[in-house]
N, C-alpha and C positions, 0 to 999 in steps of 0.2 A: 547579687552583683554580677553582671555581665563580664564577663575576660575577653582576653582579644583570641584566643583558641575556641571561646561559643565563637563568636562571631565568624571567625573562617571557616568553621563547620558548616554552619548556616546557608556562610556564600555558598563552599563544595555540593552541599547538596541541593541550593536552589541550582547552580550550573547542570549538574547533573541530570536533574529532575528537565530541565530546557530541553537539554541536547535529546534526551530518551523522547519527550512529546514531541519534536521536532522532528527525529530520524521516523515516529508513528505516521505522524503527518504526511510527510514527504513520501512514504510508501504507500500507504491509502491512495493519495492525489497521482502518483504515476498508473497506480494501480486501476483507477477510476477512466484515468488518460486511454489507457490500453481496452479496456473496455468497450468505451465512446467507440475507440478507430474499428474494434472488432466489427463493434455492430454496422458500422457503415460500408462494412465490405460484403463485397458478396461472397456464398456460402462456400464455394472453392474454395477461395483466397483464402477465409477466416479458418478455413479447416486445415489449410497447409500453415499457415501461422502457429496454429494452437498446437500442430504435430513437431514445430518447432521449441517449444518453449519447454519447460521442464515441469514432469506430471503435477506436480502439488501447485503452481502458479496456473496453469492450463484447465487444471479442477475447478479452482478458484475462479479463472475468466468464465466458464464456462455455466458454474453457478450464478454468476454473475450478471451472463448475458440472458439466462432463461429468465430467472428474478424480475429485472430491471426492464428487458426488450424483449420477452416473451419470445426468444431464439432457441430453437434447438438445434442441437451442434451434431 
């Protein structure tokens, strides 16, 4: 027999479950966003950028751009 305490469990953790795949989502996608702009800049630019940003994000773009647009930084 189902209770009304399964039940709001159930909601709590499908909400949960949302908001975690949601906040992955949304990082990925800005993350992807920052990427696109890198590569369309010229190498100056994208190097003063990347010297901006903080090491473990700037690792990341930078694996990212070789991978993806065969850039080295």
């Amino acid at each position: 027999m189902i209770e009304q305490r399964d039940i709001i469990v159930w909601a709590a953790s499908a909400l949960l479950a949302i908001g975690i795949g949601w906040s992955r989502y949304a990082k990925r996608k800005s993350r992807d966003d920052l990427v696109r702009t890198l590569a369309a800049m010229d190498a100056e630019r994208r190097k003063k950028m990347l010297s901006r940003l903080s090491p473990k994000v700037a690792m990341e773009a930078r694996q990212d751009l070789l991978e993806r647009y065969g850039i080295l930084t």
